[in-house]
C-alpha positions in Angstrom: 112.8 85.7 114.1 112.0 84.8 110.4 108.6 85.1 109.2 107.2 83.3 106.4 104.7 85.2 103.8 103.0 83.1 100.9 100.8 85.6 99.1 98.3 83.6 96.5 96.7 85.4 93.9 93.2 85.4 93.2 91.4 82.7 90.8 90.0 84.1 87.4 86.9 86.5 87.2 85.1 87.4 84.4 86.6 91.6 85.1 90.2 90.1 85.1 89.6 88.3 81.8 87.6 91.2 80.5 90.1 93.9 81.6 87.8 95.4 83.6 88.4 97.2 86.9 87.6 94.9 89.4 83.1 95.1 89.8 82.2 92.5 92.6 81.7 89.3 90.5 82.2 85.8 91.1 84.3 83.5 89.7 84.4 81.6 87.0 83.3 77.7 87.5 86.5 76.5 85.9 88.4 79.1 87.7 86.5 77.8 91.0 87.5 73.9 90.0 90.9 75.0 89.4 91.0 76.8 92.4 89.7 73.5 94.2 92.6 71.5 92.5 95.3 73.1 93.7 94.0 73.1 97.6 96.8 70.3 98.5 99.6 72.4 97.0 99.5 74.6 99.6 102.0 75.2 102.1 100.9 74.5 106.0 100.2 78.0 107.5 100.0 79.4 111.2 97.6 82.5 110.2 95.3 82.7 107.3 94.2 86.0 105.6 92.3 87.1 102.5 91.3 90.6 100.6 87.8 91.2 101.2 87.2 91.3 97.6 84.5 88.8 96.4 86.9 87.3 94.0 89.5 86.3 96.9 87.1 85.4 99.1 85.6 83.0 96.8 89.4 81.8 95.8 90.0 81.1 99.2 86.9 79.0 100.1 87.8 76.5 97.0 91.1 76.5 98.4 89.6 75.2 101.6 90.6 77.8 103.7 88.8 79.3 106.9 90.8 82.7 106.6 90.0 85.9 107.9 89.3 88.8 105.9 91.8 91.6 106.4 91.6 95.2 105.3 95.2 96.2 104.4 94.9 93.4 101.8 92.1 95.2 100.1 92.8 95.5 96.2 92.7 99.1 95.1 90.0 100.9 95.2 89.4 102.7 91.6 86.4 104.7 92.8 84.1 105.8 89.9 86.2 103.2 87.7 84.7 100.4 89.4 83.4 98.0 86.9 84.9 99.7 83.6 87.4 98.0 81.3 90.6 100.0 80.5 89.3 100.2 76.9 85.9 102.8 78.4 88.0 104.3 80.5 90.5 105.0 78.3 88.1 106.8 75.6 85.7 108.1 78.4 89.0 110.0 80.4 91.8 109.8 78.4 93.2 112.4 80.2 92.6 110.7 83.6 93.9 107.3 82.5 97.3 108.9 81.2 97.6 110.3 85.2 96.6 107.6 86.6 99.4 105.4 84.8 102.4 108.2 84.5 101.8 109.3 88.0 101.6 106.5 90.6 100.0 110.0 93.6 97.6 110.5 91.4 93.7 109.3 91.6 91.7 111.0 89.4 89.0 108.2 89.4 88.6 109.1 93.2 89.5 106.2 94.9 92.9 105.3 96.2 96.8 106.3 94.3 98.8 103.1 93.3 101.2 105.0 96.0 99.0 105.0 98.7 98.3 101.2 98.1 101.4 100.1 98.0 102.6 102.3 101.2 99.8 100.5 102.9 100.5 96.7 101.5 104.3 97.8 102.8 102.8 98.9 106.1 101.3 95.5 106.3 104.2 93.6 105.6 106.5 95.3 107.9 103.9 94.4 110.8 104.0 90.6 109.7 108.1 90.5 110.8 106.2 90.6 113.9 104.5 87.0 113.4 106.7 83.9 114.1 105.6 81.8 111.9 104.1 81.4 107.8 101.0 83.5 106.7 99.5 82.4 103.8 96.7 85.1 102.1 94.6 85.2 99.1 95.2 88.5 97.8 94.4 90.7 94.6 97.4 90.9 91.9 98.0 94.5 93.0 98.4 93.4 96.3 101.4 91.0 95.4 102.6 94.0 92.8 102.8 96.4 95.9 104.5 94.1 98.2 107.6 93.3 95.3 107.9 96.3 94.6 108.5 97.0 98.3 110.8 94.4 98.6 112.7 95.0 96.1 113.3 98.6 96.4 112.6 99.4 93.2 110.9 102.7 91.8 107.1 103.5 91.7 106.9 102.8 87.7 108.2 99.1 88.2 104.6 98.6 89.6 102.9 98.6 85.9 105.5 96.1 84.9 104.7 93.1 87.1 102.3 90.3 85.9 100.9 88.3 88.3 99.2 84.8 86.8 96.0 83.8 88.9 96.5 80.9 90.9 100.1 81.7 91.7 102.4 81.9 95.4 104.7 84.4 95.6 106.9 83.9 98.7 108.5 86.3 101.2 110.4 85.8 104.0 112.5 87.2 106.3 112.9 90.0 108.5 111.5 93.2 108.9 113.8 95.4 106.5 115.4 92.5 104.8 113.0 90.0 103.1 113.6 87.8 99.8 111.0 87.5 97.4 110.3 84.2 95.2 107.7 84.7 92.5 105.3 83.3 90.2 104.9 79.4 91.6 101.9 77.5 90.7 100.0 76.3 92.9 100.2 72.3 93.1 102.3 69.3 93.8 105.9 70.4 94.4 108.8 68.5 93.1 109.1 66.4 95.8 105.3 65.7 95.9 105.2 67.7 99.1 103.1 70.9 99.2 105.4 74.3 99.2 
């Protein structure tokens, strides 16, 4: 059985453009329009998920989908962080920011490691080999980090280098143990005119 995985990330929020941890907030009208745009680029689905984070939510309504929010897609959660740019965080903890990016267990904000994230993104992907069939989510940029770096069996540190665009589809597919990863596609017409 091959399952099917298109991961979209999240539309443009004020806190992505800003640098800033992510703090609830909508987004952006022209990041809403674009979102709205790019609705008949999508690939059919079977299932339909989102992170619960306002930001994907709100992605995934222009989009025009009536997906269900799903825990283990959550972004991470940077605890007292929330709603700081790197910049304040960096002069307020400097100490705390240096651990947090050198050591991918640690948490010093008191929310959740990059490691714990992406063991639970990879616990989350294992379970879809179980669906027959294509899931399509809207999903934070962390999210997609975690699941490539799962994929592709890389270290820990590999997590930091990863940029994922807003409005992109990365696609996995596969089996559990053995997927294939295809990054970075805009969202829109394919080639052929046909959605991805």
């Amino acid at each position: 059985m091959t399952s099917r995985v298109t991961l979209i990330s999240a539309a443009m929020s004020r806190a992505l453009r800003e640098a800033r941890f992510d703090d609830g907030c909508s987004l952006d009208a022209s990041a809403a329009a674009r979102a709205r745009a790019a609705a008949g680029g999508l690939p059919a689905a079977d299932r339909l998920l989102v992170s619960p984070t306002v930001r994907c939510r709100e992605t995934s309504e222009a989009l025009g989908l009536d997906a269900v929010e799903t825990l283990e897609l959550a972004g991470l959660d940077v605890g007292r962080w929330r709603g700081l740019t790197l910049d304040e965080v960096s002069a307020e903890e400097p100490a705390g920011i240096a651990l947090w990016l050198s050591d991918l267990g640690a948490a010093p904000h008191g929310g959740e490691s990059v490691r714990a994230l992406c063991e639970r993104v990879a616990r989350w992907l294992e379970s879809s080999a179980e669906f027959d069939g294509r899931t399509l989510a809207v999903v934070e940029p962390e999210v997609v980090r975690a699941v490539a770096v799962k994929i592709l069996d890389v270290s820990g540190p590999a997590f930091w280098r990863l940029d994922v665009p807003p409005l992109t589809a990365t696609d996995v597919s596969g089996r559990s143990g053995r997927w294939n990863l295809r990054v970075g596609r805009a969202l829109g017409p394919s080639e052929d005119g046909a959605g991805g």
